[in-house]
C-alpha positions as CSV (number, residue, x, y, z in Angstrom):
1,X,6.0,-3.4,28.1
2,X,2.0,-2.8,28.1
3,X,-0.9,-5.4,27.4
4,X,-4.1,-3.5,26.7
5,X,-5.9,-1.4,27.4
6,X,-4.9,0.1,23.8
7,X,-5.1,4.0,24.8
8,X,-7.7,6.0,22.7
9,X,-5.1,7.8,20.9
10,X,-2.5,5.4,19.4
11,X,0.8,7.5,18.5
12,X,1.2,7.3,15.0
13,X,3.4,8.8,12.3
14,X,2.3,12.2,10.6
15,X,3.0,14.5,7.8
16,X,5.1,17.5,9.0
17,X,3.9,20.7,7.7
18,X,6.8,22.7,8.4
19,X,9.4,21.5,5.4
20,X,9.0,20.6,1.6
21,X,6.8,17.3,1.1
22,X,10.2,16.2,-1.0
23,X,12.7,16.9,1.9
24,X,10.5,14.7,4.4
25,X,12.5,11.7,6.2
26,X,10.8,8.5,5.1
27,X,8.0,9.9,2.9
28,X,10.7,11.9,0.2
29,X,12.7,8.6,0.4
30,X,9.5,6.6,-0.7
31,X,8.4,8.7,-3.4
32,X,11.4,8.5,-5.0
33,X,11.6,4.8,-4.7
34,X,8.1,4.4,-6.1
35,X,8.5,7.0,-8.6
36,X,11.7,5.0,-10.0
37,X,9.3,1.3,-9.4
38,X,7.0,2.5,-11.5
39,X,9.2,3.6,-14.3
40,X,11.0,0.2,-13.8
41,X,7.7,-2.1,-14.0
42,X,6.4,0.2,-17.8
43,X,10.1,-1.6,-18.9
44,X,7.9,-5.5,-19.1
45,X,5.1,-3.4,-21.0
46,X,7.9,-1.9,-23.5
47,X,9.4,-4.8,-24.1
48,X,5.9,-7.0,-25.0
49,X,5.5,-4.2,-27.5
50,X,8.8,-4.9,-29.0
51,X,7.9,-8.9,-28.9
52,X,5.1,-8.4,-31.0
53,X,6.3,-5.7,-33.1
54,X,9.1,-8.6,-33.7
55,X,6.2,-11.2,-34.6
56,X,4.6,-9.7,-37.3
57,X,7.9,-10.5,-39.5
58,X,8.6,-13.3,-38.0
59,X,5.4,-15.4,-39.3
60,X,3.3,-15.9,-36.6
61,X,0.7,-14.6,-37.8
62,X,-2.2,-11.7,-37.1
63,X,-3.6,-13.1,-33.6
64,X,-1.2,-13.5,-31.5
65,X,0.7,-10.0,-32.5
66,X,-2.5,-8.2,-31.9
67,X,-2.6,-10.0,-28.2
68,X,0.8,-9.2,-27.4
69,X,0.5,-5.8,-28.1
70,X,-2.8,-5.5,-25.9
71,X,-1.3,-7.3,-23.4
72,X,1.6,-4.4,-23.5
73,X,-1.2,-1.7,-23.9
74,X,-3.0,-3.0,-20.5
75,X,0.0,-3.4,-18.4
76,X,1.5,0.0,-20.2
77,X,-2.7,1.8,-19.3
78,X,-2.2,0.0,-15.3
79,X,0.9,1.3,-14.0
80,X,0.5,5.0,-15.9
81,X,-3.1,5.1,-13.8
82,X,-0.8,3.7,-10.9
83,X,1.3,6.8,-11.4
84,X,-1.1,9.5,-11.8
85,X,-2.9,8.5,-8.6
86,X,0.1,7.8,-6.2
87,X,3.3,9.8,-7.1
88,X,3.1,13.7,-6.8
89,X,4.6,15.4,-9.5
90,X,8.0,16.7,-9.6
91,X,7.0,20.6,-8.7
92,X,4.8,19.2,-5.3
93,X,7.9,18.0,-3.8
94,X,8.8,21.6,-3.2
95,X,5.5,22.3,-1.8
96,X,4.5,21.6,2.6
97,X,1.7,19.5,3.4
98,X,-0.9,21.5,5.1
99,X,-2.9,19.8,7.5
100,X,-7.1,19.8,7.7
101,X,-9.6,19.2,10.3
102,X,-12.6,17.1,8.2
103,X,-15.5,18.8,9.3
104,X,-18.3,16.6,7.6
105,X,-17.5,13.5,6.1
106,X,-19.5,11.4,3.4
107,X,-19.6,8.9,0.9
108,X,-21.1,7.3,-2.4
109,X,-19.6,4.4,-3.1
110,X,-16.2,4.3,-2.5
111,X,-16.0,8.2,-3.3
112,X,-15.7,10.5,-0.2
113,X,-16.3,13.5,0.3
114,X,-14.9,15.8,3.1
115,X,-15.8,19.2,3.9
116,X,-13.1,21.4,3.8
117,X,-13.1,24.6,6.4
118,X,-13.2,27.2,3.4
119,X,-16.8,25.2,3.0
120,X,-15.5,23.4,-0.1
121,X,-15.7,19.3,-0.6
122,X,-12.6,17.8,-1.2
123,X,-13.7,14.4,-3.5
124,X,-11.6,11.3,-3.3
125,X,-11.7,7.5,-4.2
126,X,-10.9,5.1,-1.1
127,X,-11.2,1.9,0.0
128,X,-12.8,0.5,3.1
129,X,-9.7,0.6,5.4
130,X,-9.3,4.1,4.7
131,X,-12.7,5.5,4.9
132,X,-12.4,4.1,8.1
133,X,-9.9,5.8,9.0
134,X,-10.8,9.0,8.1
135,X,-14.1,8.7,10.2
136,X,-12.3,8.0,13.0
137,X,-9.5,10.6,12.9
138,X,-11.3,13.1,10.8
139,X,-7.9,14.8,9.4
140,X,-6.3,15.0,6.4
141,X,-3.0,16.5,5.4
142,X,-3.3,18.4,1.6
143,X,-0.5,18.6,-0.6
144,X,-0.9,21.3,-3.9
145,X,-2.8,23.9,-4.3
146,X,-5.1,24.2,-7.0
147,X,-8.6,22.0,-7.8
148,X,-6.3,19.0,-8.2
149,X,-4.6,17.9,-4.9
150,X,-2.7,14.6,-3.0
151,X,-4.4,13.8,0.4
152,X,-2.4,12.0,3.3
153,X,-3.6,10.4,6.1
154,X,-2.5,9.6,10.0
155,X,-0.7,6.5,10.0
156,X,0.9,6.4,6.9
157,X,2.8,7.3,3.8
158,X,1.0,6.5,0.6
159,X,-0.8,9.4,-0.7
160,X,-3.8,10.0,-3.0
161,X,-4.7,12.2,-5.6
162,X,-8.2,14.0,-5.1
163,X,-10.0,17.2,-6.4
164,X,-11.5,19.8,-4.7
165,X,-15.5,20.7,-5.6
166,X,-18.1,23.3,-4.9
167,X,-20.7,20.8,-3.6
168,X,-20.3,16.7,-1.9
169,X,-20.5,13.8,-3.8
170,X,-24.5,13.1,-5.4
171,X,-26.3,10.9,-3.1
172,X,-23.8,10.5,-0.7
173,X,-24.7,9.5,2.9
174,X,-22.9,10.4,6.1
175,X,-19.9,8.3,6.9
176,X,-20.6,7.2,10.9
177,X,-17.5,7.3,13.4
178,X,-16.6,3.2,13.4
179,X,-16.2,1.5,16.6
180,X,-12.9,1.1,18.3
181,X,-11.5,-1.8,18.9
182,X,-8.5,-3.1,21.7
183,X,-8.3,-6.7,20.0
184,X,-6.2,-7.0,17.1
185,X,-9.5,-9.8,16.0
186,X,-12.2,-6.9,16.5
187,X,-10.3,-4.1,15.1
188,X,-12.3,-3.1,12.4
189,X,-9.8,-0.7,10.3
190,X,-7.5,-3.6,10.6
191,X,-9.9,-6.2,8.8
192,X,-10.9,-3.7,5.9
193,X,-7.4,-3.5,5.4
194,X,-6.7,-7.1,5.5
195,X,-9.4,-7.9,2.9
196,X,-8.4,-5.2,0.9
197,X,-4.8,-7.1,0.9
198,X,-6.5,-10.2,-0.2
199,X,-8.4,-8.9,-2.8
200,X,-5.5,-7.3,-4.6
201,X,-3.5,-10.8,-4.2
202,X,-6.2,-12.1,-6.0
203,X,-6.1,-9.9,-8.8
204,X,-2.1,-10.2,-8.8
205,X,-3.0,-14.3,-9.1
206,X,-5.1,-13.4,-11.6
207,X,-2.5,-11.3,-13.5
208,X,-0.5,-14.0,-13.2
209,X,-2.6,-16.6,-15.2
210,X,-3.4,-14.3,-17.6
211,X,0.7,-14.3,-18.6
212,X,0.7,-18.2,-18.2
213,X,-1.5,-18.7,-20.8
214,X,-0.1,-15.7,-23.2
215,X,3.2,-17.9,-22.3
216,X,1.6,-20.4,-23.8
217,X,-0.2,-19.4,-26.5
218,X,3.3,-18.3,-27.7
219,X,4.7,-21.4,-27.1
220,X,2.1,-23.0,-29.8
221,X,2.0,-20.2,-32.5
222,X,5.6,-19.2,-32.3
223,X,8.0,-22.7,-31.1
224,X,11.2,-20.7,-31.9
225,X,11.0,-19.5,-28.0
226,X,9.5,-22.4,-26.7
227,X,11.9,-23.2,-23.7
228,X,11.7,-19.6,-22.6
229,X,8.0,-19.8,-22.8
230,X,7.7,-22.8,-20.8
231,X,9.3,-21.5,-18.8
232,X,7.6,-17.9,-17.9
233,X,4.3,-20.0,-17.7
234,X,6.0,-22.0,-14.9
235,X,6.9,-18.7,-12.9
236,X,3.8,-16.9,-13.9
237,X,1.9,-20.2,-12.5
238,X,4.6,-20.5,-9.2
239,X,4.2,-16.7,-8.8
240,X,0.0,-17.0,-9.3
241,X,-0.1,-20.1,-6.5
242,X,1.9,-18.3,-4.0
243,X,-0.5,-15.4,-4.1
244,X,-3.3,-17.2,-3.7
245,X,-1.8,-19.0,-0.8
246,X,-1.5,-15.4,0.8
247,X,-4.7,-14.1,0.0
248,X,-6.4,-17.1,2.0
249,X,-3.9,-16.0,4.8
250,X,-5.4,-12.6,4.8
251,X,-9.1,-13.6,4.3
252,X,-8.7,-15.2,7.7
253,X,-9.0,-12.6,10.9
254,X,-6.2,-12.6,13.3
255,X,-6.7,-14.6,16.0
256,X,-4.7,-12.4,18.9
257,X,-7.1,-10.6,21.1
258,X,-5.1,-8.3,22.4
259,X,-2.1,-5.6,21.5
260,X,1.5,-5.6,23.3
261,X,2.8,-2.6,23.1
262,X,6.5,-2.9,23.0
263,X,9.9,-0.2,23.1
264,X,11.7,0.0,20.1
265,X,14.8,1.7,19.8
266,X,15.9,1.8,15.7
267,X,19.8,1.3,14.9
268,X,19.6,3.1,12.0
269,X,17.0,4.9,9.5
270,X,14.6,3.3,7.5
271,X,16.2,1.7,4.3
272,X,14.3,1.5,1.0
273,X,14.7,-0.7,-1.8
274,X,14.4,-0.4,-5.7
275,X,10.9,-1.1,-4.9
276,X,9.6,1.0,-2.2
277,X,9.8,-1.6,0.4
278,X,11.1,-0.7,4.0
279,X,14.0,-2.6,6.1
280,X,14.5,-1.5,9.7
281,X,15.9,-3.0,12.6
282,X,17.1,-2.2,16.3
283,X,16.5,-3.5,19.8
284,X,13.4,-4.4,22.1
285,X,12.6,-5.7,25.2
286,X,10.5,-8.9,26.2
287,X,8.3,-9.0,29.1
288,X,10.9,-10.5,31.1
289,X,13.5,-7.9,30.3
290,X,15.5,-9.7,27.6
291,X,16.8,-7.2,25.4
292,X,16.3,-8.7,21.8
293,X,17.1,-7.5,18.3
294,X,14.0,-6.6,15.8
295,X,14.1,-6.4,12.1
296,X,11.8,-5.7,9.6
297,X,12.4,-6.7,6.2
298,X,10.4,-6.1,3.0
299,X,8.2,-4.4,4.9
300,X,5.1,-1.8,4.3
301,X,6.8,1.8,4.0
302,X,4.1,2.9,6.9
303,X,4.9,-0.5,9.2
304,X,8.8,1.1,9.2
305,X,7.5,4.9,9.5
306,X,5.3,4.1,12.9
307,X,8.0,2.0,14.6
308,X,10.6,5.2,13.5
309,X,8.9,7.5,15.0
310,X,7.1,6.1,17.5
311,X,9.8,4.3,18.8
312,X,6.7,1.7,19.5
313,X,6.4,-1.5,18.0
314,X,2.9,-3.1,18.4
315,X,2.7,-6.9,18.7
316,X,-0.4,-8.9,17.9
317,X,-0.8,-11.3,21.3
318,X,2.2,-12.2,23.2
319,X,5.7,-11.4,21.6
320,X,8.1,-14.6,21.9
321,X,10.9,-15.1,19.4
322,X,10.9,-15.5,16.2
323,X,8.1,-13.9,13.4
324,X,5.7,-12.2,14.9
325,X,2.5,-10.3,13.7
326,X,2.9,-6.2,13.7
327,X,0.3,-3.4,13.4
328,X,-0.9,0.1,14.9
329,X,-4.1,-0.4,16.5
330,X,-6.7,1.2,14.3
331,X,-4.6,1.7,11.6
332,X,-4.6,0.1,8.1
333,X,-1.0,-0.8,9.1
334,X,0.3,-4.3,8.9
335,X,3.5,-6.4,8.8
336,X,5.8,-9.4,10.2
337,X,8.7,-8.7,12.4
338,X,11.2,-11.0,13.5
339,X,12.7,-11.0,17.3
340,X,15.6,-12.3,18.4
């Protein structure tokens, strides 16, 4: 086992250039999970569109029709953007990653541009966490080959889409290296990512209100489902408390001030769900030399990949039984594990 000093170059998972993006372990896996997820989710749009489709004959009049179908329009508009930006197409799997030393790297917003070797500027859209990241590690790994392109990045499996221009970004500015950090609290990459978290469980709560009160607009403008309403306000409500609960969680910095690098030896591959969700599990050993079981369940894809390949599992503070926090130092990489 090892207590900081975090070394300067944390092992991490990485794109393999030498086989089809498709045929990967972990990352094929995952984009057909999410691939299938996303097709799974346009099913709730679908069948809003049917619901009011159904209440224009049913008499319930012209407004609440017209809301149910924009309702299905929005949800229908989200996950087809969700799509286009994170799933490769079909022919890409086929295709090898090729990896790219960033040469210059700025940003405008949250649009980043990074100087390609050929001279070109590679334009993308990225949060905090990731432009972070990128400054720090200042490689990418490309996926396609034409002006339109997926990027990848150390650490972990989600991709982007990006295009590739003649000139930077207007008015961007340069994008300063960011300092490192051995203290899961200090870690800067770490809280971008956990705000980022928090901000998109606040727009989940805030999905989730918006369908409580559709539930029960239909419950006063169309009583022949009223049960079943009441009902999906209930969840929607349930659902929109619990993610506000969590976003506080992750608005609040960890309090660890150090890293413990644990040995983790997997008992099997990762294991995705319908969802794109990772499971893993295998053994580890405590500072006193207890051997103990891990297991990661509903975890993030890149959590799983890093521990996989690693074989490192990184503990925020001192491991003890039970949940515990998880990370990669300088990563946007975070999850529980359980021990014992």
């Amino acid at each position: 086992m090892q207590i900081v000093p975090v070394p300067e170059r944390v092992p991490a998972f990485e794109l393999d250039p030498a086989m089809p993006s498709g045929a990967l372990p972990i990352f094929g896996e995952y984009l057909d999970r999410i691939g299938r997820s996303t097709a799974d989710r346009r099913v709730l749009s679908w069948l809003f569109l049917v619901f009011g489709v159904v209440q224009f004959f049913t008499g319930a009049g012209l407004a609440l029709p017209v809301g149910t179908l924009v309702l299905a329009g929005s949800v229908e508009a989200w996950w087809l953007y969700r799509a286009y930006v994170r799933v490769p197409e079909t022919r890409l799997k086929r295709e090898a990653f090729r990896q790219v030393d960033v040469t210059a790297l700025v940003a405008a917003g949250r649009t980043v541009g990074v100087r390609l070797p050929d001279g070109r500027w590679l334009r993308v859209r990225l949060d905090e966490a990731h432009r972070l990241l990128l400054a720090g590690h200042r490689r990418v790994w490309l996926l396609g080959r034409g002006p339109k392109v997926f990027v990848g990045f150390s650490g972990l499996v989600r991709v982007r889409r990006a295009r590739v221009h003649e000139t930077p970004p207007p008015g961007a500015t340069a994008v300063p290296v960011p300092a490192g950090s051995g203290s899961p609290r200090l870690d800067p990459v770490l809280a971008a990512h956990r705000r980022g978290l928090a901000r998109e469980l606040r727009r989940t709560a805030a999905f989730l209100l918006v369908l409580a009160g559709f539930a029960l607009w239909v419950r006063l403008d169309f009583p022949v489902i009223g049960w079943i309403a009441w009902a999906f306000a209930a969840g929607a409500l349930l659902g929109a408390l619990a993610m506000g609960l969590r976003s506080l969680a992750h608005g609040r910095p960890l309090t660890a001030d150090h890293w413990t690098e644990l040995r983790a030896v997997p008992d099997g591959p990762v294991r995705m769900d319908r969802r794109g969700t990772a499971r893993l599990s295998g053994l580890t050993m405590l500072a006193d030399g207890t051997v103990v079981p891990f297991r990661l369940a509903k975890a993030d894809p890149s959590m799983a990949a890093n521990i996989a390949s690693t074989g490192r599992l990184w503990i925020a503070g001192v491991p003890r039984p039970g949940a515990a926090r998880t990370g990669l130092p300088g990563y946007p990489v975070l999850g529980t594990v359980r021990l014992g």
